[in-house]
FIMARSE-286390 format. One record per residue (C-alpha): x, y, z. Coordinates in Angstrom, 1 decimal. Layout:
N
VOVO     px     py     pz
VOVO      X      Y      Z
...
//
This chain:
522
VOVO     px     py     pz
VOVO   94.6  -13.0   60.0
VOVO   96.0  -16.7   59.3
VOVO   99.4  -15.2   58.9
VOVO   99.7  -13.3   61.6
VOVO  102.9  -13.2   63.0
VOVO  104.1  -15.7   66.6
VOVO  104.5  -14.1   69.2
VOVO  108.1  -14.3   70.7
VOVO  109.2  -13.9   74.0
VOVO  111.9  -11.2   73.0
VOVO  109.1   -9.4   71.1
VOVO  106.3   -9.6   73.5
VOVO  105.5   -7.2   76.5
VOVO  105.4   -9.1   79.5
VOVO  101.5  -10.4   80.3
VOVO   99.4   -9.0   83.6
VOVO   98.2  -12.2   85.4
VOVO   95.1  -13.8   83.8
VOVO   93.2  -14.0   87.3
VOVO   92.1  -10.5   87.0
VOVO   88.5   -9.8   85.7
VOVO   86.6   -7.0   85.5
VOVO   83.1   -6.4   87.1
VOVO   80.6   -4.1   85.7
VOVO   78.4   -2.1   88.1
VOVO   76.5   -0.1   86.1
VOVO   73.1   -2.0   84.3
VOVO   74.3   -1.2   80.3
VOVO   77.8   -1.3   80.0
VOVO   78.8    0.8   76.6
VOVO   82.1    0.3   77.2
VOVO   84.8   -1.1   74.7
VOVO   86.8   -4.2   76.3
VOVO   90.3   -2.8   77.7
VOVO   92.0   -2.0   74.9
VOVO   95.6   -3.1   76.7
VOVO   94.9   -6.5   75.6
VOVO   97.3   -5.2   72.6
VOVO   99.9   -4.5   75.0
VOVO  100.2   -8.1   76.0
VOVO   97.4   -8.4   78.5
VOVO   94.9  -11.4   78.6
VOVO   91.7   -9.9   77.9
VOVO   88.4  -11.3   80.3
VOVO   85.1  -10.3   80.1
VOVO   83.2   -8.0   82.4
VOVO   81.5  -10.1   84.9
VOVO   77.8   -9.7   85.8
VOVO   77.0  -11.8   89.6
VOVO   73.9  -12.4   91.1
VOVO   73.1  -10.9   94.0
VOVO   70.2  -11.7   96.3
VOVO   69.6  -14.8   93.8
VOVO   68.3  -12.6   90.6
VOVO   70.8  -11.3   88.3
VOVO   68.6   -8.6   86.9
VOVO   70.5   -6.5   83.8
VOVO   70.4   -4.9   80.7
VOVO   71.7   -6.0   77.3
VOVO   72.1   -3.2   75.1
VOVO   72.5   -4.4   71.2
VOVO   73.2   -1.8   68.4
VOVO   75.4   -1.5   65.1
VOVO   78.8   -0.4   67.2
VOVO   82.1    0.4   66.5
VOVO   84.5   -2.1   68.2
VOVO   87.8   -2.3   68.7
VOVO   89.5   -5.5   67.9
VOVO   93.2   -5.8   69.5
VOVO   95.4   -7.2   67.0
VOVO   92.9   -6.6   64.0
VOVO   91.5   -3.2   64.3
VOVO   88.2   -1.3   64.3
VOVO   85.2   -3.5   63.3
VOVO   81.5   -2.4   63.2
VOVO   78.9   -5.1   64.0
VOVO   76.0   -5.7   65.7
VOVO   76.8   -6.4   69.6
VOVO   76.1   -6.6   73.3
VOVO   76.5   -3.7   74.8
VOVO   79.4   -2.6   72.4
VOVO   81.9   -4.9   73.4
VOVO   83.0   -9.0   72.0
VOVO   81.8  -10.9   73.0
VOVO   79.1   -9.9   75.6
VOVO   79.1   -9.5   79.7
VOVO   80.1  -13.2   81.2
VOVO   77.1  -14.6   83.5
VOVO   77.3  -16.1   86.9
VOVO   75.0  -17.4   88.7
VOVO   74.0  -20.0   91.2
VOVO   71.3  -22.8   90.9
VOVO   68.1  -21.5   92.6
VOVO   68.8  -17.8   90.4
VOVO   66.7  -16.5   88.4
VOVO   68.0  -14.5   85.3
VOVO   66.2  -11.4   84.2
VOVO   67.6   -9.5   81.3
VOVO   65.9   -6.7   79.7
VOVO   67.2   -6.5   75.9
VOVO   67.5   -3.3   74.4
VOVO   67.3   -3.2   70.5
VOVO   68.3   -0.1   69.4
VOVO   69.3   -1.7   65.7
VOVO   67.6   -0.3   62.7
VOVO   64.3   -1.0   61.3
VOVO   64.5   -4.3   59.6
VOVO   63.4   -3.6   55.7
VOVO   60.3   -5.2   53.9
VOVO   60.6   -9.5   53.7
VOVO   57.9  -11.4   52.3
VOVO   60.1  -14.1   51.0
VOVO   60.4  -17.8   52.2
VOVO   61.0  -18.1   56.4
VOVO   64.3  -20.5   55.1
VOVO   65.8  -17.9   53.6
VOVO   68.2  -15.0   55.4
VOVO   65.7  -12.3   56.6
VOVO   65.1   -9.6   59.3
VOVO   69.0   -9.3   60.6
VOVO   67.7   -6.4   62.7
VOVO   65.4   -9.0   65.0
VOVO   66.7  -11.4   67.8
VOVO   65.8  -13.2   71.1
VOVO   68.0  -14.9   73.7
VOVO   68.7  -18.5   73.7
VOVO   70.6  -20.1   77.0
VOVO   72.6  -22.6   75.1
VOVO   73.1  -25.7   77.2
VOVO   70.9  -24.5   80.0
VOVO   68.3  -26.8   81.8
VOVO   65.7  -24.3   81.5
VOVO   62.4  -23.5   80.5
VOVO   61.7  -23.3   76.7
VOVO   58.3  -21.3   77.2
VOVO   56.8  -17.9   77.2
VOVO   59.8  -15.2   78.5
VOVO   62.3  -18.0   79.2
VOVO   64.5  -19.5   76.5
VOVO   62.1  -19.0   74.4
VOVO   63.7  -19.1   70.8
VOVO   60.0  -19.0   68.8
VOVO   59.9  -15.1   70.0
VOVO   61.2  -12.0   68.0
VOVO   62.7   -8.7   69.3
VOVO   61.7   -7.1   66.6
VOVO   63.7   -3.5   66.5
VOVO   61.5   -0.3   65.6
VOVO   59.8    0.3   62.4
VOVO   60.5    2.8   59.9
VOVO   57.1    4.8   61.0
VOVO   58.7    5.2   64.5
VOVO   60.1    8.4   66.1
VOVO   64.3    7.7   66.0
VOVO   64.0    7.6   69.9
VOVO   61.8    4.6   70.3
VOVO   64.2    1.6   71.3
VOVO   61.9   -1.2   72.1
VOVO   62.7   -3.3   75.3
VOVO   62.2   -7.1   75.7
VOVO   62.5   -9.2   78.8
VOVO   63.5  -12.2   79.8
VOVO   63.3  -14.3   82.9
VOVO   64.7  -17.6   83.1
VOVO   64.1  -19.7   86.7
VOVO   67.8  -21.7   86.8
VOVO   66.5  -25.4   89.2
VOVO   68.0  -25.6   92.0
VOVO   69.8  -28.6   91.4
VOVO   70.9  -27.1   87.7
VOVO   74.7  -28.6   86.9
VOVO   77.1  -26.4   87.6
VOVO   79.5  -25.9   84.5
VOVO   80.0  -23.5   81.6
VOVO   77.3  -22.5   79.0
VOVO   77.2  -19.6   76.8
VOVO   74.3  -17.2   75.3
VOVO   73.1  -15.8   71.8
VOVO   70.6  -14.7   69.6
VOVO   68.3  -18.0   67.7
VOVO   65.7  -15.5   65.5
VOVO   65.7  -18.3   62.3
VOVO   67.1  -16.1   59.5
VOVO   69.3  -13.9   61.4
VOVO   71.6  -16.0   64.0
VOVO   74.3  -16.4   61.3
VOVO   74.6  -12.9   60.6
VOVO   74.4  -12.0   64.5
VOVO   77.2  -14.8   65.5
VOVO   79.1  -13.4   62.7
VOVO   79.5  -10.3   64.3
VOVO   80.6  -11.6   67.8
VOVO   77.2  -11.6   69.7
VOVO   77.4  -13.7   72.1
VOVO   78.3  -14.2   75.6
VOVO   79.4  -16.2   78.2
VOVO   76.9  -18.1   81.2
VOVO   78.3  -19.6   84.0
VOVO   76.6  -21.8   86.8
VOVO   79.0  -21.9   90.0
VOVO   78.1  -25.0   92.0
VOVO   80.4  -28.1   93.5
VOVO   82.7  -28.5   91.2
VOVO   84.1  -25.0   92.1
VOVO   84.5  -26.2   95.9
VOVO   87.1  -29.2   95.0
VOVO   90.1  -27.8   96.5
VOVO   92.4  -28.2   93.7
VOVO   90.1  -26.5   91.3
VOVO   89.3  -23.6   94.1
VOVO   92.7  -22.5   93.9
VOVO   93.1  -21.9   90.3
VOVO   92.9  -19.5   88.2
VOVO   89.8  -19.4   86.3
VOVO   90.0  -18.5   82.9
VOVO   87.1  -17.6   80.3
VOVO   88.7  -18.1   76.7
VOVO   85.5  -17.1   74.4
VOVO   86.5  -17.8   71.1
VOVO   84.5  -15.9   68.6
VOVO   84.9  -16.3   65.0
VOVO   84.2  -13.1   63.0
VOVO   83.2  -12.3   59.1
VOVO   84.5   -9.2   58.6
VOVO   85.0   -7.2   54.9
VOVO   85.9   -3.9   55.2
VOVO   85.2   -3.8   58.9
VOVO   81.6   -5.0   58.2
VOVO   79.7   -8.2   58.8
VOVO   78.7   -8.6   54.5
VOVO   75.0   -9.7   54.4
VOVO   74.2  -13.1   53.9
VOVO   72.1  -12.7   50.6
VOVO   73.6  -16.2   48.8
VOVO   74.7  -19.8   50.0
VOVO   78.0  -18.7   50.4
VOVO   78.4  -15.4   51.1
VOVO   79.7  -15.9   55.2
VOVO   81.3  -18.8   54.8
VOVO   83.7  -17.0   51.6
VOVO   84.8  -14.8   54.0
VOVO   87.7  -15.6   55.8
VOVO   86.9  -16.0   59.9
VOVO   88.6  -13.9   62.5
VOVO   89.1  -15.6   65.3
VOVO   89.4  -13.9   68.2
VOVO   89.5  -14.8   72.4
VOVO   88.0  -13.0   74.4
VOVO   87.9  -10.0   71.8
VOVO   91.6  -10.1   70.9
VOVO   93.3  -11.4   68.4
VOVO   96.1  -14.0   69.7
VOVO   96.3  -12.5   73.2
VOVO   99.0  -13.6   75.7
VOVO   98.4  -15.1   78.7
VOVO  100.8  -15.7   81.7
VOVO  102.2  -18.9   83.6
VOVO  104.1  -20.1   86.0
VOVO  105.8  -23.1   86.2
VOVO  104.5  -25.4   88.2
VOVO  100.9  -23.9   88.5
VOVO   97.4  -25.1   87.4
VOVO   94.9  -22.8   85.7
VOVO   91.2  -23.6   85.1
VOVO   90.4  -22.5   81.5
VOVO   86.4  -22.3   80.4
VOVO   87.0  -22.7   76.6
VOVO   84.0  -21.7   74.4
VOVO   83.1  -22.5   71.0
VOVO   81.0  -19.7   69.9
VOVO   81.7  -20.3   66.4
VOVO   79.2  -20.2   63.5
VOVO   81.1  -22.1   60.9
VOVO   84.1  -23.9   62.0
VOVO   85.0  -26.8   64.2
VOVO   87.7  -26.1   66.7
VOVO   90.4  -28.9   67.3
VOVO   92.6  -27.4   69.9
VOVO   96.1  -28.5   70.5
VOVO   99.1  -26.5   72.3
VOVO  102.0  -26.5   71.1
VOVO  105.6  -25.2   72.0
VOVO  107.6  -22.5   70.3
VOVO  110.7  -23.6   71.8
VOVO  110.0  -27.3   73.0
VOVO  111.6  -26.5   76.5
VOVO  108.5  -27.7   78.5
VOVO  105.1  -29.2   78.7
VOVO  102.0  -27.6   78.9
VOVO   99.2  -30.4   79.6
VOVO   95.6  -30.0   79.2
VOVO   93.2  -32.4   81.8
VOVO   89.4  -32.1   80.4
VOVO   87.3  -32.0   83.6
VOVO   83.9  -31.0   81.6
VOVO   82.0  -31.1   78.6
VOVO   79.1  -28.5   77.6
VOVO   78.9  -27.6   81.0
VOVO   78.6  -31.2   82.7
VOVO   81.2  -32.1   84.9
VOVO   83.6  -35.6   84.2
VOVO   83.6  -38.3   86.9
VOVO   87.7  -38.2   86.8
VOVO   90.0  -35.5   84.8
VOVO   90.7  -36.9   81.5
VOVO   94.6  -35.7   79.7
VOVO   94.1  -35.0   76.2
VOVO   96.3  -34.1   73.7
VOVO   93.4  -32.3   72.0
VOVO   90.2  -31.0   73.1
VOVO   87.8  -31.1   70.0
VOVO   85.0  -28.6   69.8
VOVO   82.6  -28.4   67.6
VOVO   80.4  -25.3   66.6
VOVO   78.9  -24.5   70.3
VOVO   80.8  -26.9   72.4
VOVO   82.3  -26.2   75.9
VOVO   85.0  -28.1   77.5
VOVO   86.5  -27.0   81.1
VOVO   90.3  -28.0   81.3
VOVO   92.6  -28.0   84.1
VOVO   95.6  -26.7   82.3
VOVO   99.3  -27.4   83.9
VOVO  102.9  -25.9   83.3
VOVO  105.8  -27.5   83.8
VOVO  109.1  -26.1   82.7
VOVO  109.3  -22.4   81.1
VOVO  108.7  -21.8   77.6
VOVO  106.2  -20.0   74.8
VOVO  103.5  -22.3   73.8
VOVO  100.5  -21.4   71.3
VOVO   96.8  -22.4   71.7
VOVO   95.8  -23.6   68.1
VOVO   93.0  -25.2   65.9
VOVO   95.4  -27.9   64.6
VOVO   99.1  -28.3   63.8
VOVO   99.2  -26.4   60.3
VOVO  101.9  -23.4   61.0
VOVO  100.5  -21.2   58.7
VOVO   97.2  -21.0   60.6
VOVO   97.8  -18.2   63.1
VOVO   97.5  -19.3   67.2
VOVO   94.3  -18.2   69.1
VOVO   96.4  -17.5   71.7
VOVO   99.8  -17.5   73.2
VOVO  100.5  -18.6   76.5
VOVO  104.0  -17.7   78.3
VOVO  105.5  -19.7   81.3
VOVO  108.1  -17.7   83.2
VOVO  109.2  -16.3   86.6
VOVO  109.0  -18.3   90.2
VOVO  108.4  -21.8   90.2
VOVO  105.1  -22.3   92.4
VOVO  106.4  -24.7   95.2
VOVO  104.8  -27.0   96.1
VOVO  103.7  -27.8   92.4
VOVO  100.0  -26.8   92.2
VOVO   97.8  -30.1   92.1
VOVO   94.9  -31.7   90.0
VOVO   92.2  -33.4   91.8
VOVO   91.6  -37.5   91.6
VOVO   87.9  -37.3   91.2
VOVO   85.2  -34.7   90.6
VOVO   81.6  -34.3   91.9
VOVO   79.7  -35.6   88.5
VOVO   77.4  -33.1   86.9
VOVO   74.9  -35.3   85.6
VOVO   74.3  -39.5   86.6
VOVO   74.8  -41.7   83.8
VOVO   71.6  -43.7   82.4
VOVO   71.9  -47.0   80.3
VOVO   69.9  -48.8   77.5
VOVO   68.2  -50.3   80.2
VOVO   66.4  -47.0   81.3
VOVO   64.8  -46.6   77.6
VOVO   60.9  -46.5   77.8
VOVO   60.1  -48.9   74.4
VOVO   63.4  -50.6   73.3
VOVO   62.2  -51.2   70.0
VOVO   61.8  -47.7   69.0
VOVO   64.4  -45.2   68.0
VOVO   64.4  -41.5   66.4
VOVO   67.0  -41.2   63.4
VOVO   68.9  -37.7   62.3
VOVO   69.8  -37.5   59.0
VOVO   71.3  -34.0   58.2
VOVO   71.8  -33.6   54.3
VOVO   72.1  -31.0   51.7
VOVO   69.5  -31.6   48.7
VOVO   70.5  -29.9   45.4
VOVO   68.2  -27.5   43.0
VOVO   65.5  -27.4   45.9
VOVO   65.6  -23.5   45.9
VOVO   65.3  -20.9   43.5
VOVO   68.5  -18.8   42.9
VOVO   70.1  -17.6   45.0
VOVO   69.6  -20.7   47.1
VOVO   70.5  -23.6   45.3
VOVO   70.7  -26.1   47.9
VOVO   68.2  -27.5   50.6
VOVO   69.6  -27.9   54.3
VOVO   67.2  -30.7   55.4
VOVO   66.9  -33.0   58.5
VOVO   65.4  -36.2   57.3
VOVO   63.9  -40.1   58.8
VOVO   63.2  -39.8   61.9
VOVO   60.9  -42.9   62.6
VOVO   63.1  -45.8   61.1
VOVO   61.0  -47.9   63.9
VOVO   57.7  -47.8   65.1
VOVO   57.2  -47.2   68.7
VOVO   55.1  -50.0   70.6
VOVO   52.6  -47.1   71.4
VOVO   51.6  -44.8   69.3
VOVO   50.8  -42.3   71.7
VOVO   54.4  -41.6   72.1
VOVO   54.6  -39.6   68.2
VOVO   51.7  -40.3   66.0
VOVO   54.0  -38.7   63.3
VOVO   55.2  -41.8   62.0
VOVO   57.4  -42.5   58.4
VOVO   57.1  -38.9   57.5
VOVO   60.3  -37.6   55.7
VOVO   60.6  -33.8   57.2
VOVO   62.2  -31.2   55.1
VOVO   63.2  -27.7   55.6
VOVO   61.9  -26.3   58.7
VOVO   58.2  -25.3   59.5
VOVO   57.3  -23.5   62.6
VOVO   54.2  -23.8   62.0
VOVO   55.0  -27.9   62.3
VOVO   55.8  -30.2   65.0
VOVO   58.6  -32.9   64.3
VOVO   59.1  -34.7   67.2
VOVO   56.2  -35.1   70.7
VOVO   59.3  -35.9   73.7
VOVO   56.6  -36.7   76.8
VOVO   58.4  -35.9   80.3
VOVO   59.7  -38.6   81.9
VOVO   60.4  -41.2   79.3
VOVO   64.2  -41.9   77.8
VOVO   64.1  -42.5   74.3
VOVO   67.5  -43.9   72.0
VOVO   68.5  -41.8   69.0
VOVO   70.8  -42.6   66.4
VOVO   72.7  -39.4   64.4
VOVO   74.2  -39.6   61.3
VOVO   77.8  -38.3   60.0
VOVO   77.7  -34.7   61.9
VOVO   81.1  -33.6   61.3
VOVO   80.2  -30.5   59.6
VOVO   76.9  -30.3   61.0
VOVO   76.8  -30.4   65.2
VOVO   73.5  -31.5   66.2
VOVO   72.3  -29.6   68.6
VOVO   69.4  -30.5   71.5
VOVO   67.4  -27.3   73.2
VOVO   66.7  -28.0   76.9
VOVO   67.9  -31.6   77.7
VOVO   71.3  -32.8   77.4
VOVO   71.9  -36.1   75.8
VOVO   74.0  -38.9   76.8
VOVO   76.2  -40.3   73.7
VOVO   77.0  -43.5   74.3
VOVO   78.2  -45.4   71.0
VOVO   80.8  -43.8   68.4
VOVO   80.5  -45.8   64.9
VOVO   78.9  -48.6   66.5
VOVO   81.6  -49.0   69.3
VOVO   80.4  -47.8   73.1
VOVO   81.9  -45.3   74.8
VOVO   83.4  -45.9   78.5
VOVO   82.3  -43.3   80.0
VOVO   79.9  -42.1   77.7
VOVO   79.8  -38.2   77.8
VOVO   77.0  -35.8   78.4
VOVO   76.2  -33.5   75.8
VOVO   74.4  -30.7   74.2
VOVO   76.2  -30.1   71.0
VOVO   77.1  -33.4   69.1
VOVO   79.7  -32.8   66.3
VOVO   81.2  -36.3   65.2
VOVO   82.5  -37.6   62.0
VOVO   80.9  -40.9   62.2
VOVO   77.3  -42.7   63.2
VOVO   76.9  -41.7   66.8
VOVO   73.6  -43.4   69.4
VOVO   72.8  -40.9   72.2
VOVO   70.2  -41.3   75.0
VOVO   68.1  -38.1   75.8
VOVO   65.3  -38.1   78.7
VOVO   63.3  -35.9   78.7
VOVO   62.7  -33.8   82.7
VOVO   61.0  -31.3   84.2
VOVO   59.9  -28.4   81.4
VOVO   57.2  -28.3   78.9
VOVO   56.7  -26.7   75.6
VOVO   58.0  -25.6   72.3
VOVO   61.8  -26.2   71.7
VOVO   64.0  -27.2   68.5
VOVO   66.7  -29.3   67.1
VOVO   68.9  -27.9   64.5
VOVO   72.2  -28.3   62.8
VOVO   74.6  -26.2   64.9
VOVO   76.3  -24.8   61.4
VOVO   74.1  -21.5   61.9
VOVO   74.8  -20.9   58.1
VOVO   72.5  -23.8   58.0
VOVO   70.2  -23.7   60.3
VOVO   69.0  -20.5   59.3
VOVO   68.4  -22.2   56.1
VOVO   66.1  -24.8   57.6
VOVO   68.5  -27.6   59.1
VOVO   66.4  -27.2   61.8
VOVO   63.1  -28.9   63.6
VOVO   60.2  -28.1   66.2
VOVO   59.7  -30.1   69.0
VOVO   57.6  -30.1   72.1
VOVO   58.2  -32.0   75.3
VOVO   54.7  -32.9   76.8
VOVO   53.3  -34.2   80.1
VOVO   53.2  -38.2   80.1
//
């Protein structure tokens, strides 16, 4: 798929507008996505609403046969037979309630390590981004929906629920949902499932943003051989296999413009194993397409920000206010390399909208900022040191995905983490890395992350330096992918419980780049 051919306006049939989205009614949707996505249609995901503040479902997840516009038939394991799953919206004050259906195949026998690849048949649900509840049938990633055994009649499809309180005052933004069983996720992500999760709130009232198009563009990234998702049974066996990339389902779709409008596009990274650096760029260099960030993992700027690229790491979000000027064909890609085929194409043509559609001044911010001022014991930091530890494992597992140092500094009291100086390797679930106590605001300080995103359950975090040099604004975050030393600020609010930290690099995680920790009352 990286030499796909462009797309050219004599070539291409001409796109339906991109407003349009479909809304499921029935519970389980078994549906394909509309397969005229390969006749030049932008493809959106069915939307599930809340009504009467509960959005009570069904996800339905089983080996099926999907077809994959501009790639072909694929067969992987997926929400209700479609890539990627059912887009969520919902309101702060909701509450989310999906029963899961696993109608996968028995897993087979494992006794092995818990850091190796095991048990692709189990999942659970994670909320990524959300401000949530990390405990018992919430986003609770320590559970397993463990799919029937092999003693069990063919009919018996085990159900799982879960219900997930959103706060009232919850940001309103753009998060996303998948599966976080440790041995599994890499395989499941591999195979497109995951979903979109949207919280509606103020930022969808500023009038220049309430007239706009909005756009979900999921980008998936697929292993496919022969159609299949191959199992992950050595170190490299996903990440040898070229990625699909798909949006929305589709390979390079086309989406419609006119000049002078403003669309809203939701961009998702859920990627397993690659970074995203999106750029457009022009076929024909008649116009401009601009993009205006207004958003990152789901927290809302103060002010749009232009950017010439909008770099996402594996899991980020970033809402853009996206505006055409002049007509012309323009291509949605990871970087400037012509030989790596566009995730999408974007044609601007027909009536000028007059007047020129706007972009607002300022935005209702998601999330207040906080400063080093607010940190509970200045003296104290955590440190994340992701790293890759050579002829740890047996064969086939050669290297050791580790997260190591985290208490370069004693705290002033020890009752904060009585785990001090301990150098943590692969991950134990049976272990507790980190005690966060509610309340307090506490500085961290991450290592080189380019090719591993670090990645915070339950509380964003506020980065606020870059290689020693502050950022102005600094940016709220769940998903930190940075090629340099980065400090963050993370306080702690609201829920107790087990949660994690892990290496977004799923590849990785599932081979312990990954860490427990529980947030406690003060």
């Amino acid at each position: 798929m990286e030499n796909s051919p462009r797309i050219s306006r004599r070539s291409m049939l001409k796109a339906v507008p991109a407003a349009a989205t479909l809304v499921a009614a029935p519970d389980v949707l078994l549906a394909a996505p509309d397969a005229s996505a390969a006749a030049g249609t932008f493809p959106q995901p069915p939307v599930w609403s809340s009504s009467t503040k509960i959005l009570d479902r069904t996800l339905d997840v089983r080996l099926s046969q999907t077809d994959i516009p501009g790639f072909g038939r694929a067969t992987t394991r997926a929400y209700n037979r479609m890539i990627p799953g059912p887009t969520l919206r919902l309101r702060g004050g909701d509450t989310l309630r999906l029963t899961q259906i696993n109608a996968l195949p028995p897993n087979p026998p494992f006794n092995g390590d818990h850091d190796t690849p095991h048990d692709f048949n189990s999942f659970n649900l994670h909320t990524h981004g959300l401000h949530v509840s990390p405990s018992g049938e919430a986003d609770n990633v320590f559970r397993e929906f463990a799919p029937r055994t092999a003693a069990d009649p063919v009919t018996t499809e085990p159900r799982y629920v879960s219900t997930i309180g959103i706060p009232a005052n919850h940001p309103a933004g753009t998060f996303w949902y998948h599966p976080h069983y440790h041995g599994a996720v890499s395989m499941q992500l591999a195979g497109g499932m995951a979903g979109v999760l949207i919280i509606e709130g103020d930022i969808d009232e500023v009038p220049e943003i309430a007239v706009a198009a909005d756009i979900v563009v999921c980008v998936n990234e697929l292993k496919l051989r022969d159609g299949q998702v191959p199992e992950f049974t050595s170190d490299g066996a996903l990440t040898d296999v070229p990625s699909v990339f798909t949006v929305n389902g589709a390979v390079n779709p086309v989406l419609t413009m006119r000049p002078g409008e403003v669309q809203r596009w939701r961009l998702v990274a859920a990627t397993g194993f690659t970074r995203l650096p999106l750029q457009l760029t022009s076929q024909d260099e008649l116009g401009t397409l601009e993009m205006h960030q207004i958003a990152q993992d789901g927290i809302t700027f103060p002010a749009p920000v232009y950017r010439e690229e909008v770099a996402l790491g594996m899991g980020n979000r970033a809402d853009v206010l996206v505006r055409a000027s002049e007509p012309g064909v323009y291509e949605l890609r990871r970087s400037q390399d012509s030989a790596v085929a566009p995730l999408m194409t974007i044609v601007v043509e027909g009536r000028r909208v007059e007047p020129p559609m706007r972009l607002p001044y300022a935005l209702p911010q998601g999330k207040p900022f906080i400063n080093e001022s607010a940190v509970t014991d200045p003296g104290f930091h955590r440190e994340i040191v992701f790293t890759v530890n050579a002829n740890v494992f047996e064969q086939p597992f050669p290297n050791a995905y580790r997260i190591l140092g985290t208490h370069p500094t004693p705290p002033a009291d020890p009752a904060i983490d009585p785990l001090l100086d301990h150098q943590y390797g692969r991950f134990d679930p049976e272990f507790v890395n980190h005690h966060l106590r509610l309340g307090t605001v506490e500085r961290w300080v991450i290592s080189p992350t380019a090719n591993h995103p670090f990645h915070l359950h339950t509380n964003h975090f506020l980065v606020t330096h870059r290689n020693g040099v502050a950022l102005d604004p600094p940016v709220w975050q769940d998903t930190l992918s940075v090629a340099e030393t980065a400090t963050i600020l993370a306080k702690y609010e609201d829920f107790t419980g087990l949660a994690v930290l892990h290496c977004h690099n799923l590849k990785h995680e599932d081979l312990g780049m990954m860490q427990a920790v529980e947030f406690l009352r003060p």
